[in-house]
KENULO-471735 format. One record per residue: residue number from 1; residue in one letter; chain; x, y, z of N, C-alpha, C, CB in turn. Coordinates in pm, whole numbers. Glycine has a CB too. Example, Ala and Ser with C-alpha at 12.3 -4.5 7.8 and 13.67 -1.06 7.14 Angstrom:
REC   i aa ch  neast nnorth    nup caeast canorth   caup  ceast cnorth    cup cbeast cbnorth   cbup
REC   1  A  A   1319   -569    780   1230    -450    780   1320   -330    780   1131    -447    905
REC   2  S  A   1285   -225    708   1367    -106    714   1290      3    787   1408     -60    572
END
This chain:
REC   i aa ch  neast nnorth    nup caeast canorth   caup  ceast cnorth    cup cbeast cbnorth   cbup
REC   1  X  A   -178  -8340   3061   -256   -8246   3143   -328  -8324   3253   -359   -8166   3054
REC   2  X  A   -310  -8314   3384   -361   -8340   3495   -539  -8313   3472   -279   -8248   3606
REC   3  X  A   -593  -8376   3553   -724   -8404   3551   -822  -8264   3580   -744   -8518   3658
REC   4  X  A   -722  -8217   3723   -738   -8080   3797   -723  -7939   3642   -571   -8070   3949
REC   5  X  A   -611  -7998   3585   -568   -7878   3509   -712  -7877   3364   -365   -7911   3443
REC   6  X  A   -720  -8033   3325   -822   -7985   3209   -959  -7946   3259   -847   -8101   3103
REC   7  X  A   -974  -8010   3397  -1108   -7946   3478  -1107  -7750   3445  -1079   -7989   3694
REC   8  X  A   -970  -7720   3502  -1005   -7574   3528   -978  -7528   3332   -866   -7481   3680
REC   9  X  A   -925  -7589   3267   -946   -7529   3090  -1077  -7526   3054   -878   -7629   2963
REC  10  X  A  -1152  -7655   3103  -1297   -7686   3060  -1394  -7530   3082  -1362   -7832   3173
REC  11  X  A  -1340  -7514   3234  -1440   -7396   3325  -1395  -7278   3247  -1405   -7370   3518
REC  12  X  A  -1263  -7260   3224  -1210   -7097   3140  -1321  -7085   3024  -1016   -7102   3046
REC  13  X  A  -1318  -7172   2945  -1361   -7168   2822  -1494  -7184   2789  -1301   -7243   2762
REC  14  X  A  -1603  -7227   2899  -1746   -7270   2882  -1747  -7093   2958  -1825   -7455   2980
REC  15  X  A  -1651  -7048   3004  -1702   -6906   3098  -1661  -6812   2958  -1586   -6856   3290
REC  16  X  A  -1599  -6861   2909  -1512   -6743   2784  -1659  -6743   2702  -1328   -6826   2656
REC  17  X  A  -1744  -6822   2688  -1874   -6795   2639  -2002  -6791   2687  -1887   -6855   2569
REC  18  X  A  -2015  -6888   2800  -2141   -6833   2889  -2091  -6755   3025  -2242   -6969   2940
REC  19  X  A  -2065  -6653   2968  -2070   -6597   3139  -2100  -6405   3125  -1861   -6638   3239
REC  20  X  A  -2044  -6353   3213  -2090   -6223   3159  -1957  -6119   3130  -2199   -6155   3273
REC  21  X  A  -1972  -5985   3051  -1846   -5935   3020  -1857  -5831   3180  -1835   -5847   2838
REC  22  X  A  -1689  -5841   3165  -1630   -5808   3339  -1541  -5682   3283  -1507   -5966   3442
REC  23  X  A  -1480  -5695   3149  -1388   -5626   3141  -1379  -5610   3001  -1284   -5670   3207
REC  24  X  A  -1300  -5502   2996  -1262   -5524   2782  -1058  -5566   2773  -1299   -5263   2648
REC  25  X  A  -1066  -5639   2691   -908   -5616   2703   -882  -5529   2580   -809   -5766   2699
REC  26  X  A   -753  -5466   2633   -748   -5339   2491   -626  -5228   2518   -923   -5227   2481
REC  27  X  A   -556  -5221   2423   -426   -5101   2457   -465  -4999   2416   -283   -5111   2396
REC  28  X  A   -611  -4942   2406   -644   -4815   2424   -657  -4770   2533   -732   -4786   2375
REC  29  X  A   -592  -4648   2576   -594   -4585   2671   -752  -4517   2796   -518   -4500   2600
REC  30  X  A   -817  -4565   2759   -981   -4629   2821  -1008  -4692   2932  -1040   -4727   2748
REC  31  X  A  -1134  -4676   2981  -1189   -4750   3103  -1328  -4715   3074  -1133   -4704   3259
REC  32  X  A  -1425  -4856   3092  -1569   -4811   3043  -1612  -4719   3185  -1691   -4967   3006
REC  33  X  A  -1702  -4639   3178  -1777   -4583   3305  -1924  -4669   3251  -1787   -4372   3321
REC  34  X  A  -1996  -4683   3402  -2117   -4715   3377  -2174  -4638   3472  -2148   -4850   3377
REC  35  X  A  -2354  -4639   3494  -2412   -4614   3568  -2523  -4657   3567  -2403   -4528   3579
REC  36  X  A  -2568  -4709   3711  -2705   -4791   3696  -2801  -4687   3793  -2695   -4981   3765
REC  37  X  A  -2924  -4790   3802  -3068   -4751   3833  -3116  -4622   3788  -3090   -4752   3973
REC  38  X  A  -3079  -4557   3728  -3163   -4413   3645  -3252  -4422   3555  -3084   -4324   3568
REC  39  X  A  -3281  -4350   3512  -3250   -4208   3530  -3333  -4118   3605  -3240   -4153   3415
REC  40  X  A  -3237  -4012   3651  -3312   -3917   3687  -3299  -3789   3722  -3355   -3950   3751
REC  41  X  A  -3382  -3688   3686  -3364   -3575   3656  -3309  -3474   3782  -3483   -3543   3597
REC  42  X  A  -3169  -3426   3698  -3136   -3338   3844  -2975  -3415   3848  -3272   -3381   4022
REC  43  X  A  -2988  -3540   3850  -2858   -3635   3829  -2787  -3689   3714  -2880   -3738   3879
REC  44  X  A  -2864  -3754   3651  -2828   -3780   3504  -2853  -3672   3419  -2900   -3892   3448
REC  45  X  A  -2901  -3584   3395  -2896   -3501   3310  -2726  -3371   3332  -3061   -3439   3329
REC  46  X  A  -2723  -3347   3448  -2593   -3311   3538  -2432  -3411   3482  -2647   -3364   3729
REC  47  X  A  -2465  -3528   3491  -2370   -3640   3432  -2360  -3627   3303  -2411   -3780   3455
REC  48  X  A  -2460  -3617   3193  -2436   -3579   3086  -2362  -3506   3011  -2491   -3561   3072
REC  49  X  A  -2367  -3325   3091  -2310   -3259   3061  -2166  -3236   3080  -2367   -3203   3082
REC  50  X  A  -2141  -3333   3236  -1981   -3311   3259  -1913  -3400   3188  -1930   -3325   3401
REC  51  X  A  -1996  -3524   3116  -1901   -3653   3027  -1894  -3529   2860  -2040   -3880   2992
REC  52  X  A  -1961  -3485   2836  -1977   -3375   2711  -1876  -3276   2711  -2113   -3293   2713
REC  53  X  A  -1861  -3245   2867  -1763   -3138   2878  -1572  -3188   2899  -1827   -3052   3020
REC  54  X  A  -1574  -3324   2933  -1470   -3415   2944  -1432  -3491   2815  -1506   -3507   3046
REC  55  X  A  -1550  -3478   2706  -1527   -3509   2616  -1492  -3669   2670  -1440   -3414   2551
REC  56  X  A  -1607  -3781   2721  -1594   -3866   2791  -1782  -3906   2765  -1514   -3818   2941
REC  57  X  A  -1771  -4043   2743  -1899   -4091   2761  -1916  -4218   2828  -1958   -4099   2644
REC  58  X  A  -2028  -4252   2836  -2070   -4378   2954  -2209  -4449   2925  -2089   -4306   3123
REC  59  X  A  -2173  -4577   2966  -2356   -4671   2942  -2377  -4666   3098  -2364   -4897   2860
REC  60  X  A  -2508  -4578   3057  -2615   -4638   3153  -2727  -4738   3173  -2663   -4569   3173
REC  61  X  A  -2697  -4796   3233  -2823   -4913   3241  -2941  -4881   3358  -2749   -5077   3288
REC  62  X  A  -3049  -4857   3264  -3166   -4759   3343  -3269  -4898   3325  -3230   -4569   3245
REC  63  X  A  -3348  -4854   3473  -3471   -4887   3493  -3558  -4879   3439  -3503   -4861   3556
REC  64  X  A  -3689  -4983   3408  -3790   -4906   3303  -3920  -4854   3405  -3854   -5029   3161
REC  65  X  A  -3903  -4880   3543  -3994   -4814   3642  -3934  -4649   3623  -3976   -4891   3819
REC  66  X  A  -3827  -4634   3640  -3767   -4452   3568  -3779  -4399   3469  -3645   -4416   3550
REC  67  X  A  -3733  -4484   3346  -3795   -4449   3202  -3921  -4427   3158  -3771   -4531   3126
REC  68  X  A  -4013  -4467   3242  -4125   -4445   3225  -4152  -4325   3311  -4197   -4557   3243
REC  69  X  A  -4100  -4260   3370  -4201   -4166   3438  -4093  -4046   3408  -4251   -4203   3622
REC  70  X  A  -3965  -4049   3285  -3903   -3996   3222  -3861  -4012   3093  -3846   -3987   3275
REC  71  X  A  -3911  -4066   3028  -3873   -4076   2894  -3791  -4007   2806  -3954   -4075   2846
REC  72  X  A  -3847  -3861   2837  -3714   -3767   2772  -3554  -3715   2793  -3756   -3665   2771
REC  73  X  A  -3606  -3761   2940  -3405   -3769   2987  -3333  -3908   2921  -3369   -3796   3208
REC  74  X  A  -3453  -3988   2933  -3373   -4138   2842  -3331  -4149   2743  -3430   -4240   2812
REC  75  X  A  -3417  -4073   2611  -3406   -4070   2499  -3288  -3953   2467  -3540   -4057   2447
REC  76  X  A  -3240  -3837   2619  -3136   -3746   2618  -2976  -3846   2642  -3175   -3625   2752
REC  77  X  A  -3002  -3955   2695  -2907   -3987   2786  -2840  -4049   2597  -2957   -4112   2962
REC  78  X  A  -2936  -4159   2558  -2922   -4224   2396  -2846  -4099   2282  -3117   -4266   2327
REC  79  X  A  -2917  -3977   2274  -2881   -3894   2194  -2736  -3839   2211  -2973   -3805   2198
REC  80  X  A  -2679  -3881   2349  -2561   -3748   2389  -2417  -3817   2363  -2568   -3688   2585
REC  81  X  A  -2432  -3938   2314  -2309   -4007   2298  -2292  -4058   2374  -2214   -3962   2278
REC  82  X  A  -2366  -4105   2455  -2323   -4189   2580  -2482  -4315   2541  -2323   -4062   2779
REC  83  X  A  -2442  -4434   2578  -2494   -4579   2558  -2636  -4576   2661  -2360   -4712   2613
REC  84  X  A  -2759  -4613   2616  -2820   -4636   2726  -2884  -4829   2702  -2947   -4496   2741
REC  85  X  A  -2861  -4914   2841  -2885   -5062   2779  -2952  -5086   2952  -2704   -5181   2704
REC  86  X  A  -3012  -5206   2917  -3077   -5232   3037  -3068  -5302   3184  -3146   -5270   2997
REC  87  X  A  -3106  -5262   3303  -3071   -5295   3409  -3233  -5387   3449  -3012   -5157   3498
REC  88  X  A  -3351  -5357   3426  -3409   -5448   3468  -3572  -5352   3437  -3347   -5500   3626
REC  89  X  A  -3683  -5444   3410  -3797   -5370   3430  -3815  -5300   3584  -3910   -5465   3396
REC  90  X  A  -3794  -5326   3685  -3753   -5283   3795  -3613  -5325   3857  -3848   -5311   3868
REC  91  X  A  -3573  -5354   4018  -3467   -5316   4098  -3464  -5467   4162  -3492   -5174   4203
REC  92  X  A  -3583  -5572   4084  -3618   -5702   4200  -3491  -5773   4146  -3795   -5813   4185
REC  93  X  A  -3428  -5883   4243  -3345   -5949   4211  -3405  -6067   4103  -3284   -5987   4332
REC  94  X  A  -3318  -6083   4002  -3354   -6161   3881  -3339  -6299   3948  -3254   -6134   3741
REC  95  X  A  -3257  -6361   4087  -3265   -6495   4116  -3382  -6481   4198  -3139   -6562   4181
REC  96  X  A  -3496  -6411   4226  -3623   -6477   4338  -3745  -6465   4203  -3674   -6340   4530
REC  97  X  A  -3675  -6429   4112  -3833   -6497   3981  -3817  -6587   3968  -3868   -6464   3824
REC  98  X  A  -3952  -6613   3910  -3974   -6769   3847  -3909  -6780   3699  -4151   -6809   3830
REC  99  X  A  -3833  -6902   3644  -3769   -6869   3532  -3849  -6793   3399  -3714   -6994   3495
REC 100  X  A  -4029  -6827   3391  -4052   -6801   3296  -4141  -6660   3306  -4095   -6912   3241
REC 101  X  A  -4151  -6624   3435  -4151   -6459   3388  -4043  -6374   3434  -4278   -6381   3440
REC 102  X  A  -3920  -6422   3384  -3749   -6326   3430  -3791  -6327   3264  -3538   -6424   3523
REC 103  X  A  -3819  -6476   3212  -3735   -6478   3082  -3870  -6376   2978  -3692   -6687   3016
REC 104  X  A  -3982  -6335   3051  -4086   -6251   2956  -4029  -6113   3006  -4277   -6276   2987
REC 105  X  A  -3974  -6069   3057  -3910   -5936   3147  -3822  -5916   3045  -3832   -5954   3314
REC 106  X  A  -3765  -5988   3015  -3620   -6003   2920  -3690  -5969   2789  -3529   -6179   2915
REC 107  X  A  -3743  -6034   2747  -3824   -5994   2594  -3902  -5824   2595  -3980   -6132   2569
REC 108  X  A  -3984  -5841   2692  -4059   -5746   2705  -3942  -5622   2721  -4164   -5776   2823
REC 109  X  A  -3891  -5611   2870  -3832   -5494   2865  -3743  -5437   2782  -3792   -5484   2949
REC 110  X  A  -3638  -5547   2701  -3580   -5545   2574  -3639  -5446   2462  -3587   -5680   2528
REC 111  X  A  -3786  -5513   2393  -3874   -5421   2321  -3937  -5249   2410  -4010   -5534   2287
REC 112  X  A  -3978  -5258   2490  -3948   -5113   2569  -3888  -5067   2568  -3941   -5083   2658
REC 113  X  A  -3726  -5067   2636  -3678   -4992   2591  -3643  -4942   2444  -3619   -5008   2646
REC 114  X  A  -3632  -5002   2351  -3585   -4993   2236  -3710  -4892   2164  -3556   -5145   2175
REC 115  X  A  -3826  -4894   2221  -3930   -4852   2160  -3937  -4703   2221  -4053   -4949   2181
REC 116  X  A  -3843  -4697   2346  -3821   -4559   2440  -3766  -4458   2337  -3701   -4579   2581
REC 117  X  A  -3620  -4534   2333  -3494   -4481   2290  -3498  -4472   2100  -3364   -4595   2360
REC 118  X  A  -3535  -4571   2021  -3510   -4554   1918  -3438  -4613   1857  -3493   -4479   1909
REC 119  X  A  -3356  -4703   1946  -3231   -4742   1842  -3207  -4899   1928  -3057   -4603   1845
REC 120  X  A  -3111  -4937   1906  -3118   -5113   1947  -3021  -5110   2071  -3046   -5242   1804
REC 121  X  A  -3055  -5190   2178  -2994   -5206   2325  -2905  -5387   2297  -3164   -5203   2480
REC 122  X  A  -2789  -5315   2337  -2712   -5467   2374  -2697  -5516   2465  -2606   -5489   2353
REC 123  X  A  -2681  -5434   2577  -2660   -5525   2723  -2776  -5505   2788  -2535   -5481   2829
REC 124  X  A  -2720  -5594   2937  -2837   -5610   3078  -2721  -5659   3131  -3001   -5723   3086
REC 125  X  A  -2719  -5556   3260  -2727   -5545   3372  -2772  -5635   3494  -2775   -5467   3362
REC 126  X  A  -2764  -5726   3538  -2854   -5773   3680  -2868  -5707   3750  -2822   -5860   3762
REC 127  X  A  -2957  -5645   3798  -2977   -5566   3969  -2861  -5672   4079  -3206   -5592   4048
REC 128  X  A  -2791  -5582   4154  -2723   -5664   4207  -2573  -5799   4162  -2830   -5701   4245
REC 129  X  A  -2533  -5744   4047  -2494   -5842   3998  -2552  -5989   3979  -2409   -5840   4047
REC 130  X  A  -2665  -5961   4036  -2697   -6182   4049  -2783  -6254   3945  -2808   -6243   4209
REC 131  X  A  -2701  -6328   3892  -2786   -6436   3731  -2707  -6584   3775  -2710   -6365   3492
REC 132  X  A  -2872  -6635   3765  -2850   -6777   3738  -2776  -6787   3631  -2965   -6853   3720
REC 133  X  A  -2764  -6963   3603  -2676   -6991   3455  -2829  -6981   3371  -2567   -7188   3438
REC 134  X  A  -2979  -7036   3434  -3108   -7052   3392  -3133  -6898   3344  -3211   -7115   3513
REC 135  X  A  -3147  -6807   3405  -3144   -6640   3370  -3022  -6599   3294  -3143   -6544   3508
REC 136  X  A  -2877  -6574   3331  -2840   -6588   3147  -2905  -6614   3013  -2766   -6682   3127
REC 137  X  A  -2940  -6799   3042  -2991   -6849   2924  -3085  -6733   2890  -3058   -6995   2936
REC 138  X  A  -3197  -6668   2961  -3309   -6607   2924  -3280  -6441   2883  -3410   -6630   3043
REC 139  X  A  -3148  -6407   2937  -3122   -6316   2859  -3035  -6342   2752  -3086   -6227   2921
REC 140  X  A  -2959  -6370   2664  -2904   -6439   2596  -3019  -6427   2412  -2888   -6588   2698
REC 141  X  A  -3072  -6508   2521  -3234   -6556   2400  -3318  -6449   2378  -3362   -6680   2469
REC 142  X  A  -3268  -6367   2491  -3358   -6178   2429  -3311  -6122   2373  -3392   -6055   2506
REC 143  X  A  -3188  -6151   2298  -3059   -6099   2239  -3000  -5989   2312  -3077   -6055   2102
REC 144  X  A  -2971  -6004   2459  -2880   -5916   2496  -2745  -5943   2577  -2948   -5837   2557
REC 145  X  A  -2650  -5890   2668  -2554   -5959   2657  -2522  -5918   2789  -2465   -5945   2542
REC 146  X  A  -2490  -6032   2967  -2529   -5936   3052  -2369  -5911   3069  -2635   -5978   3185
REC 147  X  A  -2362  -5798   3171  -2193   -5746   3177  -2251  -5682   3330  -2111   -5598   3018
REC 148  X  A  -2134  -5749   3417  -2076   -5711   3535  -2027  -5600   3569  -2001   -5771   3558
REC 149  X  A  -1941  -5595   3664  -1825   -5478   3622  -1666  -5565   3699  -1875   -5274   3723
REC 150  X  A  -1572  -5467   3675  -1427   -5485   3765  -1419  -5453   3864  -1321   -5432   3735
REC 151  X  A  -1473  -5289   3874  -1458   -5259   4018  -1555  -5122   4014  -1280   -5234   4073
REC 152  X  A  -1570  -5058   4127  -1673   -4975   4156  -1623  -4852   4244  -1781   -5055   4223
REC 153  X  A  -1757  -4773   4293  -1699   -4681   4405  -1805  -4686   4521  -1675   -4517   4350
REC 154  X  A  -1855  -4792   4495  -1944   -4842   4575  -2040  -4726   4649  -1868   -4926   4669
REC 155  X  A  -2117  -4663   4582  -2197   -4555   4602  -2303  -4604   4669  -2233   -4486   4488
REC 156  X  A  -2343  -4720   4638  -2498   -4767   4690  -2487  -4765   4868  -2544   -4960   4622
REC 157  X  A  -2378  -4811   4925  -2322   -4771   5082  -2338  -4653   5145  -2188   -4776   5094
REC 158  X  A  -2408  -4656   5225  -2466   -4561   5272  -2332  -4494   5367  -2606   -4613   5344
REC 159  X  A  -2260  -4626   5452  -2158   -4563   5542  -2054  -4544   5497  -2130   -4619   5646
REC 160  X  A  -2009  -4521   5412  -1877   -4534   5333  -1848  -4329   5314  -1915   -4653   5137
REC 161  X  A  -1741  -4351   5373  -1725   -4150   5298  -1664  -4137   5155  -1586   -4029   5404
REC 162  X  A  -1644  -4048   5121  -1644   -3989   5019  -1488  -4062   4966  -1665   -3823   5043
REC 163  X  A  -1393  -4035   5108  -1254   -4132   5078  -1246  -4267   5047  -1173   -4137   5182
REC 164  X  A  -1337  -4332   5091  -1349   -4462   5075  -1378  -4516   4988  -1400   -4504   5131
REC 165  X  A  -1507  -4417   4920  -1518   -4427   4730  -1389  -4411   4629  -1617   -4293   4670
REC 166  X  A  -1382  -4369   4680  -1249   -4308   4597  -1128  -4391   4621  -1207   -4150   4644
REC 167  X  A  -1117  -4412   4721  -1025   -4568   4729  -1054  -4714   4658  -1028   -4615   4875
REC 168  X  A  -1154  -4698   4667  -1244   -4820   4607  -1230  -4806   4472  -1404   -4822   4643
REC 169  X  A  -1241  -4727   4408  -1257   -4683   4282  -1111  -4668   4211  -1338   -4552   4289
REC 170  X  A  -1026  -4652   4318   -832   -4640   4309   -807  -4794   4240   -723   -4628   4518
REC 171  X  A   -887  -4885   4341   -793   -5039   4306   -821  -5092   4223   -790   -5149   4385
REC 172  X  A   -933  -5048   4082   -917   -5108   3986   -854  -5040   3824  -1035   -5159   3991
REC 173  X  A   -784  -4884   3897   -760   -4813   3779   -671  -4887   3650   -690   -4690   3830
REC 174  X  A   -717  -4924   3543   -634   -5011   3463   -716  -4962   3334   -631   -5188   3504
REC 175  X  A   -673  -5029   3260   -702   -4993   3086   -846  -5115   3057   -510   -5048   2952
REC 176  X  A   -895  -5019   3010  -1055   -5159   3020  -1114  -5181   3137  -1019   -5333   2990
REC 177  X  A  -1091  -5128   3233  -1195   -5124   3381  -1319  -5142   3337  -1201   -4979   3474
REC 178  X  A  -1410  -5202   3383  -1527   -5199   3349  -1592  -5125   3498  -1576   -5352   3298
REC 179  X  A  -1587  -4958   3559  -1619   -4926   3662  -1802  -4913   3694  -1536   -4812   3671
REC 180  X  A  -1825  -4953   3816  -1975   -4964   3882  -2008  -4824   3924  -1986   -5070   4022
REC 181  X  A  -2089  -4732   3872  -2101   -4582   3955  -2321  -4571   3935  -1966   -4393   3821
REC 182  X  A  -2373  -4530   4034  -2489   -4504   4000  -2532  -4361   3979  -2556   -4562   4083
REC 183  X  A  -2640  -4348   3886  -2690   -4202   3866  -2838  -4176   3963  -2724   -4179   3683
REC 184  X  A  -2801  -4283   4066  -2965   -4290   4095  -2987  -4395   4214  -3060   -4346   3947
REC 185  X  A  -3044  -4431   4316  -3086   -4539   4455  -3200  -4568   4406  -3102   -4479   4625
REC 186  X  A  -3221  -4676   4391  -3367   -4809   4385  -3363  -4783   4487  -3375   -4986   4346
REC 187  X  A  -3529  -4750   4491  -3619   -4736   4591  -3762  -4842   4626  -3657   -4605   4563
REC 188  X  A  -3844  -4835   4664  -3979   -4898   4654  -4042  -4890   4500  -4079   -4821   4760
REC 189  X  A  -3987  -4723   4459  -4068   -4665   4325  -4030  -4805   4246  -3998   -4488   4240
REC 190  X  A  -3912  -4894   4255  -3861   -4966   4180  -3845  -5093   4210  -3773   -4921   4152
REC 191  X  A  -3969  -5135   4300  -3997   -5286   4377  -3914  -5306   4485  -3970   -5416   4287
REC 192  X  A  -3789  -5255   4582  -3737   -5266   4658  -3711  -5189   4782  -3679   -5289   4609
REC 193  X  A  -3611  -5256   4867  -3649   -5155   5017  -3500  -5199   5052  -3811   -5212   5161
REC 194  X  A  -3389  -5123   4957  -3261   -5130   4981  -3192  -5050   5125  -3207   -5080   4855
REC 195  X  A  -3282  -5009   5197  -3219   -4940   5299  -3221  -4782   5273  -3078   -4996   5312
REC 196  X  A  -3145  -4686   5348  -3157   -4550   5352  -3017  -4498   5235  -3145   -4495   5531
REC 197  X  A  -3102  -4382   5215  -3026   -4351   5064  -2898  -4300   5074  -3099   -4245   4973
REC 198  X  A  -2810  -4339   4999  -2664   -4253   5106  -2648  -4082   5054  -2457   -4351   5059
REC 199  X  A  -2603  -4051   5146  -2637   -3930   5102  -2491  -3824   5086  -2750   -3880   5210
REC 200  X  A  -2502  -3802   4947  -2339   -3799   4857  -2346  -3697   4763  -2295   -3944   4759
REC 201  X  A  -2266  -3676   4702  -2280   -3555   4574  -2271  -3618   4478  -2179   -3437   4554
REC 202  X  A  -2310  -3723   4363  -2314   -3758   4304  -2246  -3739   4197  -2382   -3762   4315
REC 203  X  A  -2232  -3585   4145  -2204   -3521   4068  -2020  -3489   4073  -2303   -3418   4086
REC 204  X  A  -1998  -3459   4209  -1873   -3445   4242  -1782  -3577   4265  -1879   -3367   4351
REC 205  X  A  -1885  -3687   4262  -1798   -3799   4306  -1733  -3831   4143  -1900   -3944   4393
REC 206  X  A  -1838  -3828   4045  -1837   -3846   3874  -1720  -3762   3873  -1983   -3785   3765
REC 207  X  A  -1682  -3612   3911  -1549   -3538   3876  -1422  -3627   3928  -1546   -3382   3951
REC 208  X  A  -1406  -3680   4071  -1346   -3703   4111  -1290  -3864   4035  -1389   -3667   4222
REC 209  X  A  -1340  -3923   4005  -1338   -4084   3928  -1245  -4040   3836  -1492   -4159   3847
REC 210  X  A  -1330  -3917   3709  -1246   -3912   3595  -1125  -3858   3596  -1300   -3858   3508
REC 211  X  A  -1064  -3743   3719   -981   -3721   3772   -903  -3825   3779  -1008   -3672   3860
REC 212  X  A   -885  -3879   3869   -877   -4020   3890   -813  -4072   3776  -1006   -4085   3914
REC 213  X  A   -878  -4170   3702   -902   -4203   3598   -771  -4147   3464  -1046   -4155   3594
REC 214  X  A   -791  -3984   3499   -760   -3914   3417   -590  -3891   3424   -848   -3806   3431
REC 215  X  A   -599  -3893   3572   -431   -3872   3614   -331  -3978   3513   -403   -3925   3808
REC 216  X  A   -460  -4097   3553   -376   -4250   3509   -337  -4207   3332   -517   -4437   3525
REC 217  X  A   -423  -4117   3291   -409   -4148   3101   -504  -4218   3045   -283   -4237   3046
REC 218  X  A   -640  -4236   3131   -726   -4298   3071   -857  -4225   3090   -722   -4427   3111
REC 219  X  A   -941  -4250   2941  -1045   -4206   2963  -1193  -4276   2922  -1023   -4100   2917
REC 220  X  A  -1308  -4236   2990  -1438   -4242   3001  -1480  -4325   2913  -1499   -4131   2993
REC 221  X  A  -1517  -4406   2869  -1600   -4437   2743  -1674  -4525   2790  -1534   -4485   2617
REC 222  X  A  -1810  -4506   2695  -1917   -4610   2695  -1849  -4797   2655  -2040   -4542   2558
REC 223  X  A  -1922  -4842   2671  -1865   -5017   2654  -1880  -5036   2495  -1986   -5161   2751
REC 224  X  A  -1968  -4998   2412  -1991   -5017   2288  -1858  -4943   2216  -2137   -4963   2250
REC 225  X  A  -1804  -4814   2260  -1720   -4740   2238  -1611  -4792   2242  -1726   -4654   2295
REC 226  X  A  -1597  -4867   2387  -1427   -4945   2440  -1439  -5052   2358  -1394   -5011   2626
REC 227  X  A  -1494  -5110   2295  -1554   -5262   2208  -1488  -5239   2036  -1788   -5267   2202
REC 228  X  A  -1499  -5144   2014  -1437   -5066   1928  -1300  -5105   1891  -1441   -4946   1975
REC 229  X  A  -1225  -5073   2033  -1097   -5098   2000  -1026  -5221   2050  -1032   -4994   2036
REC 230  X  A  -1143  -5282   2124  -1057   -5406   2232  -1182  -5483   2189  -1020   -5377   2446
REC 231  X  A  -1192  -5619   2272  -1296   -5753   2269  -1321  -5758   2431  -1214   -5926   2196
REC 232  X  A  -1433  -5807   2446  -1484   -5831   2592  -1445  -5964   2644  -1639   -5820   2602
REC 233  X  A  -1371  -5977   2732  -1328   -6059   2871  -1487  -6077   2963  -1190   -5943   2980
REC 234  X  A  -1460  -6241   2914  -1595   -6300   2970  -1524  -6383   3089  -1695   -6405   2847
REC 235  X  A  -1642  -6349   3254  -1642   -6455   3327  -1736  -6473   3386  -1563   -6465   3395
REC 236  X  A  -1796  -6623   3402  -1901   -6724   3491  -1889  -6665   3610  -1867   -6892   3507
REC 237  X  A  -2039  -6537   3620  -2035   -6498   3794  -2230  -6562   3811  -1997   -6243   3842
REC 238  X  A  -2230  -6698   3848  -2346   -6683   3882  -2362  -6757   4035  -2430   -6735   3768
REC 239  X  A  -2522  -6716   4039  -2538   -6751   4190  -2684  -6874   4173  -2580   -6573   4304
REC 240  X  A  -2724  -6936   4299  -2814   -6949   4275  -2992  -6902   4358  -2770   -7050   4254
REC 241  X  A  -3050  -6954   4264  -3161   -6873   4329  -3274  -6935   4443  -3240   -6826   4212
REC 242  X  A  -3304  -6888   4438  -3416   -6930   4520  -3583  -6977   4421  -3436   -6784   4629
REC 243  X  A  -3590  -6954   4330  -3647   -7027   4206  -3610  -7053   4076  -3736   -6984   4181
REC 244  X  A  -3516  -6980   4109  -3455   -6956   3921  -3370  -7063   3879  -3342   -6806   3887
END
């Protein structure tokens, strides 16, 4: 084995365990749905009912600046068969903290939510996809497990039409997708100033995915659900920070 070749075995395999889940592999006919920054009422509660009515469920990874000023859609989102795990005490990027209050965020918001919902949270989310290898470590040690995605419909885009989601959302249709969809725009309410909100049907875009989705022979499920029948496909996506 060339020097180049055990270099890149070394990197597969330190990523096959520190890195984050991207995907599930699995010959069940599946694709996880997710949805971040929620919850909120009017949207996620709307999402609920059409994954109930699709007989289709999904993890959301909610805010605890939202959970808190909703608690009972959270503890609805946990009850309905669909996963709720965490995206962040707020919307701030996890690389501009300092390592040792990301890694009290991690503990703390961990016990919050769990104390919301009732029952035990496995993943996190990064706002933004972005974790140090230093922030891993600190979620990791909160016992949770962070997960990326494959591909998305890139909702957070304000200029993007409705076709373009939906194209976006085309190129990763496969078995174990791990897809990016939000129930909700981080705002200030949630430490940030992401720009102007795009302005979409939220609800109709969720029909159109599982459509989608559905044509292919695959359906909806939460990640704990797709885990079930397949194992999670780990890869090393980190960045670095500016303190972290």
């Amino acid at each position: 084995m060339t020097a180049r070749s055990l270099a890149r075995e070394t990197l597969r395999r330190a990523t096959a365990v520190a890195g984050s889940i991207v995907s599930v592999r699995t010959t069940a006919d599946e694709f996880v749905l997710t949805y971040d920054d929620g919850p909120v009422a009017g949207t996620t509660d709307r999402l609920l009912e059409l994954l109930a009515a699709r007989e289709a469920s999904a993890t959301f990874f909610v805010l605890l600046t939202r959970v808190r000023r909703d608690p009972g859609l959270t503890r609805a989102v946990a009850d309905s068969g669909s996963e709720v795990a965490l995206h962040g005490v707020d919307h701030v990027d996890a690389t501009s903290l300092p390592p040792d209050e990301f890694r009290r965020r991690m503990h703390d918001g961990r016990r919050e939510l769990e104390d919301a919902i009732g029952r035990r949270v496995r993943w996190y989310r990064p706002p933004y996809g972005h974790l140090t290898l230093s922030a891993w470590r600190s979620v990791r040690d909160a016992g949770l497990t962070p997960v990326i995605w494959s591909t998305g419909v890139r909702d957070g885009a304000a200029a993007l039409s409705d076709a373009e989601r939906i194209a976006s959302a085309a190129s990763g249709v496969r078995r174990g997708a791990i897809l990016l969809a939000h129930d909700n725009f981080a705002s200030a309410l949630d430490g940030v100033d992401d720009g102007p909100e795009p302005q979409l049907d939220r609800l109709a875009l969720a029909e159109a995915v599982l459509d989608l989705y559905g044509a292919a022979g695959l359906r909806a499920r939460s990640l704990s659900a797709a885990l079930e029948a397949g194992r999670p496909v780990k890869r090393g996506v980190f960045v670095r920070g500016a303190r972290a």
